[in-house]
DOTI-385527 format. One record per atom (N, C-alpha, C, O): residue number from 1; z, y, x. Coordinates in nm, 4 decimals. Each point is the difference from the previous one (the first is absolute). Example, Ala and Ser with C-alpha at 12.3 -4.5 7.8 and 13.67 -1.06 7.14 Angstrom:
BEGIN
<r k="1" z="0.7800" y="-0.5690" x="1.3190"/>
<r k="1" z="0.0000" y="0.1190" x="-0.0890"/>
<r k="1" z="0.0000" y="0.1200" x="0.0900"/>
<r k="1" z="0.0665" y="-0.0019" x="0.1036"/>
<r k="2" z="-0.1385" y="0.1069" x="-0.1386"/>
<r k="2" z="0.0060" y="0.1190" x="0.0820"/>
<r k="2" z="0.0730" y="0.1090" x="-0.0770"/>
<r k="2" z="0.0169" y="0.1108" x="0.0509"/>
***
This chain:
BEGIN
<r k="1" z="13.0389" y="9.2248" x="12.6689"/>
<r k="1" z="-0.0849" y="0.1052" x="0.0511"/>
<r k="1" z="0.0764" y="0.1323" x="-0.0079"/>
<r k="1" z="0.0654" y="0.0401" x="-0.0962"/>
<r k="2" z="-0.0840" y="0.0186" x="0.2086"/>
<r k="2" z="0.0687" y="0.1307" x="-0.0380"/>
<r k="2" z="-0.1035" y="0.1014" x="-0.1032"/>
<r k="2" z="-0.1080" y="-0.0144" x="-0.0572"/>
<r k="3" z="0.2366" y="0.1503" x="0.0755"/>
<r k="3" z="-0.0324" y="0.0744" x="-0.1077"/>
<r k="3" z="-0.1600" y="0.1233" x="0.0048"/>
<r k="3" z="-0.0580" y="0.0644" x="-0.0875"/>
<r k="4" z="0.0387" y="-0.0803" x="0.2275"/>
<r k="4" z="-0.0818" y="0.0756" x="0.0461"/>
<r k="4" z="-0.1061" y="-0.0983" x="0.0019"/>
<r k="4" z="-0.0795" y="0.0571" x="-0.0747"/>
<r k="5" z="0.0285" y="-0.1540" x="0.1046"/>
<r k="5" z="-0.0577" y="-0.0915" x="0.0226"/>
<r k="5" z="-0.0554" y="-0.0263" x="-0.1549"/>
<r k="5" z="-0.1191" y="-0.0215" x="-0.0229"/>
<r k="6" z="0.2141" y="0.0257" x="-0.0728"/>
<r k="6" z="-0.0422" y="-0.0500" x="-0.1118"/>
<r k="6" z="-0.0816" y="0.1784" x="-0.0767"/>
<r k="6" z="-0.0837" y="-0.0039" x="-0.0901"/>
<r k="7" z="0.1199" y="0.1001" x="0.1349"/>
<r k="7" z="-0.0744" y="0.1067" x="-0.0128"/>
<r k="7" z="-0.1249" y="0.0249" x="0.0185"/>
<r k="7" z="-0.0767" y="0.0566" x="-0.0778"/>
<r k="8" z="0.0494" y="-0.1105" x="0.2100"/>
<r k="8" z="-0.1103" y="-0.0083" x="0.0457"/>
<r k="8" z="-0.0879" y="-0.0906" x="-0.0465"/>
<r k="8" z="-0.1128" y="0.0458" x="-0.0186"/>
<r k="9" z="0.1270" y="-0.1502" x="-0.0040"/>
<r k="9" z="-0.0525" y="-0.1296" x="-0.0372"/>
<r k="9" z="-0.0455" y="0.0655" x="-0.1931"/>
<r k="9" z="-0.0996" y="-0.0379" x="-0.0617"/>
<r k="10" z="0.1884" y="0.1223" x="0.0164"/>
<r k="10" z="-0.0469" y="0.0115" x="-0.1565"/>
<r k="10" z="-0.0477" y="0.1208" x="0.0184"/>
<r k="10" z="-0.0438" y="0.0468" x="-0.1051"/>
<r k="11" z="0.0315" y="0.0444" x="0.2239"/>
<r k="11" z="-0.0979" y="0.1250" x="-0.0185"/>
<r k="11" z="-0.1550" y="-0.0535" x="0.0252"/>
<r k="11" z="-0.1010" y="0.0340" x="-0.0617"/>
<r k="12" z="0.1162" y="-0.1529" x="0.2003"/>
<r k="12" z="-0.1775" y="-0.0488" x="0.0202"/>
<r k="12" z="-0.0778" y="-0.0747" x="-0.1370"/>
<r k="12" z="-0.1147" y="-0.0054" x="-0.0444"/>
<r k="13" z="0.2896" y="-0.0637" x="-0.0039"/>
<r k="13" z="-0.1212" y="-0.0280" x="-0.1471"/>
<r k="13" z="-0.0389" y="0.0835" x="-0.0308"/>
<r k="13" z="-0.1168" y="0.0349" x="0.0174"/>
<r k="14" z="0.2158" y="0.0349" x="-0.0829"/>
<r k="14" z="-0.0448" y="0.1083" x="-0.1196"/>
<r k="14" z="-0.1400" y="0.1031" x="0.0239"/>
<r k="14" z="-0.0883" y="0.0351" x="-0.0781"/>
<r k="15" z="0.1143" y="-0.0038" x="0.2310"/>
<r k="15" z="-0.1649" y="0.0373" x="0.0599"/>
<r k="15" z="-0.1277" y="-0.0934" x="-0.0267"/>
<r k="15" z="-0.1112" y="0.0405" x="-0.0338"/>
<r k="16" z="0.1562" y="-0.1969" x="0.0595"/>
<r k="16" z="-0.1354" y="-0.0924" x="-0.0004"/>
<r k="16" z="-0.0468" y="0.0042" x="-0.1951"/>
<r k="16" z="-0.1126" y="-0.0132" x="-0.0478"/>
<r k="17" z="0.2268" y="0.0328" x="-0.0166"/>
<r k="17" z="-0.0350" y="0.0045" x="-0.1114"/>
<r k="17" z="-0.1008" y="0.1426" x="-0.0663"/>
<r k="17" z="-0.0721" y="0.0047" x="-0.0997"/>
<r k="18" z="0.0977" y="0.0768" x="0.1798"/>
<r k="18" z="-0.0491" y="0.1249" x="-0.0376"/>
<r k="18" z="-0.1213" y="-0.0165" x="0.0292"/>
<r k="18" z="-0.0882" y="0.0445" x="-0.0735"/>
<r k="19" z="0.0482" y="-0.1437" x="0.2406"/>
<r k="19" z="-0.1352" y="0.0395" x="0.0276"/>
<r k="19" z="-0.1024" y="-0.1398" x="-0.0522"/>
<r k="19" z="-0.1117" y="-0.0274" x="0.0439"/>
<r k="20" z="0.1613" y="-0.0195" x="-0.1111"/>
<r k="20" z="-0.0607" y="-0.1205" x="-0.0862"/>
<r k="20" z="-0.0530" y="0.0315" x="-0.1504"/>
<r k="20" z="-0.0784" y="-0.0588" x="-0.0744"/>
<r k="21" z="0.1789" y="0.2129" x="0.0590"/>
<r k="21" z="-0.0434" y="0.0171" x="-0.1081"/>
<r k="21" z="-0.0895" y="0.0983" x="-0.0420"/>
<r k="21" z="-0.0476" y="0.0135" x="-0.1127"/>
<r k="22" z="0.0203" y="0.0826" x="0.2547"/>
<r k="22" z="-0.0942" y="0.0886" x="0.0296"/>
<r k="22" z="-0.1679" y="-0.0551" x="0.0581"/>
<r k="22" z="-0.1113" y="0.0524" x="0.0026"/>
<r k="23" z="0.1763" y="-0.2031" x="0.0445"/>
<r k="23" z="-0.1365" y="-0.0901" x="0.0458"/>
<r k="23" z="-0.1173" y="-0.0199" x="-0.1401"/>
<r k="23" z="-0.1132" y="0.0318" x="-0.0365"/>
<r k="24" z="0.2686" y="-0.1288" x="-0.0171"/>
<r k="24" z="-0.0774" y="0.0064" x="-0.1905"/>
<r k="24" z="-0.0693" y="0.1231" x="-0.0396"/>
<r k="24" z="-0.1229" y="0.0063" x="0.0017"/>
<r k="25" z="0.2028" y="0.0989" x="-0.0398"/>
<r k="25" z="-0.0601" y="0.1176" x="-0.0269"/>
<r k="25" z="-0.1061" y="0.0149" x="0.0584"/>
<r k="25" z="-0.0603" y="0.0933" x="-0.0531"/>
<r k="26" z="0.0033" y="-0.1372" x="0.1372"/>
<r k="26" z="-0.1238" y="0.0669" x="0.1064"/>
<r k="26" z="-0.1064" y="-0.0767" x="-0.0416"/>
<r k="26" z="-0.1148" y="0.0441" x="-0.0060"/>
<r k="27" z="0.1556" y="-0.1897" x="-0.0316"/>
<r k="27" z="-0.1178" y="-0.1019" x="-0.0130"/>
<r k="27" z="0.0029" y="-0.0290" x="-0.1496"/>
<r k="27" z="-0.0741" y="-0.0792" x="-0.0583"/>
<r k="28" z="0.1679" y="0.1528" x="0.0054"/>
<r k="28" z="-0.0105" y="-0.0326" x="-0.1815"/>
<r k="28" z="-0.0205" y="0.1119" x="-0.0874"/>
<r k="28" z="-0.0512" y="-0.0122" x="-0.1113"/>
<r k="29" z="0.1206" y="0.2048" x="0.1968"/>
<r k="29" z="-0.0124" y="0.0607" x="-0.0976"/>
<r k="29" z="0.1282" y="-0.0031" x="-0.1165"/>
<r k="29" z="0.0004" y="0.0742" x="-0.0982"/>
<r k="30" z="0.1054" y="-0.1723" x="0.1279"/>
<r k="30" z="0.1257" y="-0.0200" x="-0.0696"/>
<r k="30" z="0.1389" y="0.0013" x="0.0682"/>
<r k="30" z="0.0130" y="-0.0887" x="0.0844"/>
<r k="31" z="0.0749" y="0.1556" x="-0.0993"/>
<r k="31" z="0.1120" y="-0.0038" x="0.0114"/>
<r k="31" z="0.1095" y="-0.0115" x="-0.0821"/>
<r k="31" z="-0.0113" y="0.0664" x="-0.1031"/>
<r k="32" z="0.1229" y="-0.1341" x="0.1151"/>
<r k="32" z="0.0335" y="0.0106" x="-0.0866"/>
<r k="32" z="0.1736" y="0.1053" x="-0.0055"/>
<r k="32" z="0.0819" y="0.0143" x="0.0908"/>
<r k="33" z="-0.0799" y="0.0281" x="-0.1995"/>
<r k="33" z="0.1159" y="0.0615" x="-0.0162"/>
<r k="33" z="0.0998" y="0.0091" x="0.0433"/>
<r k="33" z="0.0614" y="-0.1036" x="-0.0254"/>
<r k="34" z="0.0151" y="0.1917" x="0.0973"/>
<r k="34" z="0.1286" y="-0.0423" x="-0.0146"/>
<r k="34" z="0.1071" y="0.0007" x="-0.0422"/>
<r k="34" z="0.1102" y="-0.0481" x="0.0265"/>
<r k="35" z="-0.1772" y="0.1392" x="-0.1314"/>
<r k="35" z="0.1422" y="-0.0067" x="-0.1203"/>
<r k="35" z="-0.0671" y="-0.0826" x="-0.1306"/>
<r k="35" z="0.0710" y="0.0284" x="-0.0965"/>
<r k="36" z="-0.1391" y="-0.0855" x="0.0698"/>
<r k="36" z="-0.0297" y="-0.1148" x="-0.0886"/>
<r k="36" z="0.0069" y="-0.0773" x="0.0341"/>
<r k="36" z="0.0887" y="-0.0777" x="-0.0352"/>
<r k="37" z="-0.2241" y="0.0343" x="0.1724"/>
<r k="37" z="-0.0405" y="-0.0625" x="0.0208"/>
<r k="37" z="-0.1283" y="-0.0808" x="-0.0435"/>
<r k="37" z="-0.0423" y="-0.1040" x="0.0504"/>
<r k="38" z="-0.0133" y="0.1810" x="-0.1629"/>
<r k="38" z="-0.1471" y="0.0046" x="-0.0328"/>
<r k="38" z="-0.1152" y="0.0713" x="0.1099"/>
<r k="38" z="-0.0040" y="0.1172" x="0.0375"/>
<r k="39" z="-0.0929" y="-0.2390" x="0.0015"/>
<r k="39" z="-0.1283" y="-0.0078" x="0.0833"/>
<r k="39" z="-0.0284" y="0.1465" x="-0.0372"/>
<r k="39" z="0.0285" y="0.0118" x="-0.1192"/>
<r k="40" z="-0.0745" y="0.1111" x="0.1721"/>
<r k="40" z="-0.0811" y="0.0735" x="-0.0486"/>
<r k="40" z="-0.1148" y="0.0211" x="0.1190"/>
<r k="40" z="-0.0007" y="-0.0135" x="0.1224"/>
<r k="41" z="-0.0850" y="0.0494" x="-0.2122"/>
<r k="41" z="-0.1601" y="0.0936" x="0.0965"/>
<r k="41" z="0.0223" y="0.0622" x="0.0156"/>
<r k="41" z="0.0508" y="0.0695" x="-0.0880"/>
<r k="42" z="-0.0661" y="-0.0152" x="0.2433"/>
<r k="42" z="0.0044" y="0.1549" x="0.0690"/>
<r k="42" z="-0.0940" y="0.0209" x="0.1025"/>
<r k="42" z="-0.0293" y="-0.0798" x="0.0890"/>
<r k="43" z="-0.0283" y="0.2235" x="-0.1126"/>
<r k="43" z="-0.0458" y="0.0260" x="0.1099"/>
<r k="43" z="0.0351" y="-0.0050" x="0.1233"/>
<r k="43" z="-0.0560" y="-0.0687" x="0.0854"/>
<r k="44" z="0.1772" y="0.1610" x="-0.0633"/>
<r k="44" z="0.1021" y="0.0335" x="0.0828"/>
<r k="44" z="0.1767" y="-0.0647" x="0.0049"/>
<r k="44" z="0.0461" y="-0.0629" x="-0.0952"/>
<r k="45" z="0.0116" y="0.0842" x="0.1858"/>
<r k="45" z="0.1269" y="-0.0505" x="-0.0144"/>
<r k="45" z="0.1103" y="0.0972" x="0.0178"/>
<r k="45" z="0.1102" y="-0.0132" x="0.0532"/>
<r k="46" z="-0.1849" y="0.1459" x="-0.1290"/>
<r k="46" z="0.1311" y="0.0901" x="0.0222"/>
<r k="46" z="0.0596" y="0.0163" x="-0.1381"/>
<r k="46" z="0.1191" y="0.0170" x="-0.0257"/>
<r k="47" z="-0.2594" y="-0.0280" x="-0.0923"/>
<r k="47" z="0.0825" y="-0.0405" x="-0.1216"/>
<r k="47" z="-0.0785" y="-0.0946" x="-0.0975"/>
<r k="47" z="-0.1205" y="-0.0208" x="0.0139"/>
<r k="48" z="0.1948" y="-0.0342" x="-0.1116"/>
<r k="48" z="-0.0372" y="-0.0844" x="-0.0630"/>
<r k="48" z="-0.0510" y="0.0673" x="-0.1568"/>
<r k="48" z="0.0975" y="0.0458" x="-0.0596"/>
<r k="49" z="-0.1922" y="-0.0352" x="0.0039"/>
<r k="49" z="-0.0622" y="-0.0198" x="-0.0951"/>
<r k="49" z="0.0871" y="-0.0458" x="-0.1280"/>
<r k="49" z="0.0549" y="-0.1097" x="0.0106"/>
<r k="50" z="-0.0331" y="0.1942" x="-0.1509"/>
<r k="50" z="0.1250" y="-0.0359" x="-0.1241"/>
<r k="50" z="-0.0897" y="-0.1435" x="-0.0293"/>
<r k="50" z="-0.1202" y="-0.0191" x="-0.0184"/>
<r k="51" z="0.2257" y="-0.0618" x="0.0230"/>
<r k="51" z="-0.0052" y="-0.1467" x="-0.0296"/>
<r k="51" z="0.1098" y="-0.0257" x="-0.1023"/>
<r k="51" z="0.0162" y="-0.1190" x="-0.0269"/>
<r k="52" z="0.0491" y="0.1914" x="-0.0250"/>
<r k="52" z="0.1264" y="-0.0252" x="-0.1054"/>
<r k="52" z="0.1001" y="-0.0574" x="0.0742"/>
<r k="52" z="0.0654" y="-0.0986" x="-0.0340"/>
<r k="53" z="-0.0556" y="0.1517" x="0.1203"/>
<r k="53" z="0.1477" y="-0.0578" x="0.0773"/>
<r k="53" z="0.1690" y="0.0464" x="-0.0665"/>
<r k="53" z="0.0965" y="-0.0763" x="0.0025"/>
<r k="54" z="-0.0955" y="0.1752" x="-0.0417"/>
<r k="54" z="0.1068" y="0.0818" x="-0.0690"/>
<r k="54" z="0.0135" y="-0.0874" x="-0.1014"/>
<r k="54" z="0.0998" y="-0.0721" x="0.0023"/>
<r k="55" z="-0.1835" y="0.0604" x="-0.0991"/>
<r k="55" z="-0.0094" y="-0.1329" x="-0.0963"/>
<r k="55" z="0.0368" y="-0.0846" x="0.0311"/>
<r k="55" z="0.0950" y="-0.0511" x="-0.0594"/>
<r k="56" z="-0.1355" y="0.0102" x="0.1370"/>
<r k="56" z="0.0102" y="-0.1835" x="0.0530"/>
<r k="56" z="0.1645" y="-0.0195" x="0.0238"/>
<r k="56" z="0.0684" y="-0.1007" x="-0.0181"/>
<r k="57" z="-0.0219" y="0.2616" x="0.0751"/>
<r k="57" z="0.1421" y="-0.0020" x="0.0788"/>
<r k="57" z="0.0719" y="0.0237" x="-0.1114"/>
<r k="57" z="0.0902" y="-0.0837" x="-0.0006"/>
<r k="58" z="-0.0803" y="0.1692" x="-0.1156"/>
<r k="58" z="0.0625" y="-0.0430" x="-0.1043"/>
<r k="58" z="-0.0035" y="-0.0942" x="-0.0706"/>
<r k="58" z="0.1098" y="-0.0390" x="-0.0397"/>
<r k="59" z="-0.1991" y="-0.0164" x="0.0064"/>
<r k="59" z="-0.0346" y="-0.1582" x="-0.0737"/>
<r k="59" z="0.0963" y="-0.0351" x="0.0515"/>
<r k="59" z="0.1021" y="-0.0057" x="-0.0686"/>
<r k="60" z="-0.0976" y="-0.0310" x="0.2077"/>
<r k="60" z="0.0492" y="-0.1202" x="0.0711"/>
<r k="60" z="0.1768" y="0.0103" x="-0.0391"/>
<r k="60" z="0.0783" y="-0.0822" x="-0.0477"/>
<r k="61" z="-0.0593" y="0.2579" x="0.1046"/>
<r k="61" z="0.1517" y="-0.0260" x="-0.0497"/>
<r k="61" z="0.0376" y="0.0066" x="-0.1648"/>
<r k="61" z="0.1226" y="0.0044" x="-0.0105"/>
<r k="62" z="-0.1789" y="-0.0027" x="-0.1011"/>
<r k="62" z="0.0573" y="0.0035" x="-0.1020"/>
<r k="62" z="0.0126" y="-0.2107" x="-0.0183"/>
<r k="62" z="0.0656" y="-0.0802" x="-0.0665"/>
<r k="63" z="-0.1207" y="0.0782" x="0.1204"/>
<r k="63" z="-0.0211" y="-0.2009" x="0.0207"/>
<r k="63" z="0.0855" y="-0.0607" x="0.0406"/>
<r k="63" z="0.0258" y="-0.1201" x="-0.0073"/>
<r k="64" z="0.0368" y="0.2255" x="0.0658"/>
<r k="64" z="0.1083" y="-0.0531" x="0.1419"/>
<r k="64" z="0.1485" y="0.0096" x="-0.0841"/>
<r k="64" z="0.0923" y="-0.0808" x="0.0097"/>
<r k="65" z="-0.0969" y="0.2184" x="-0.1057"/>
<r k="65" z="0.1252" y="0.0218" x="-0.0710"/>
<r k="65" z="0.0136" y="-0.0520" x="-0.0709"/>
<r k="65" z="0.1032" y="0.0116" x="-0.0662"/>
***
């Protein structure tokens, strides 16, 4: 496959993924993170609500070292 082809092909995912996850959000009220990746409740999707993500993101790397 070429190189453009394969551009395209991982931008329509990356779109179908976005709007699958805004579908959820609509019918659940949950999205999830994207720098954890913890489910959170939101009203809105411009920001997310402190869920301990900073936490979660250090935890993870002192685990890692």
């Amino acid at each position: 496959m070429s190189n453009t082809v394969t551009r395209i092909t991982n931008r329509l995912h990356e779109e179908a993924l976005i709007e699958n996850e805004e579908r959820d959000w609509y019918r659940t009220g949950r999205i999830p993170c994207s720098d954890c990746g913890t489910m959170v409740r939101t009203k809105t999707l411009e920001t997310l609500p402190p869920h301990g993500c900073t936490d979660r993101q250090r935890a993870r790397h002192a685990t890692e070292q």
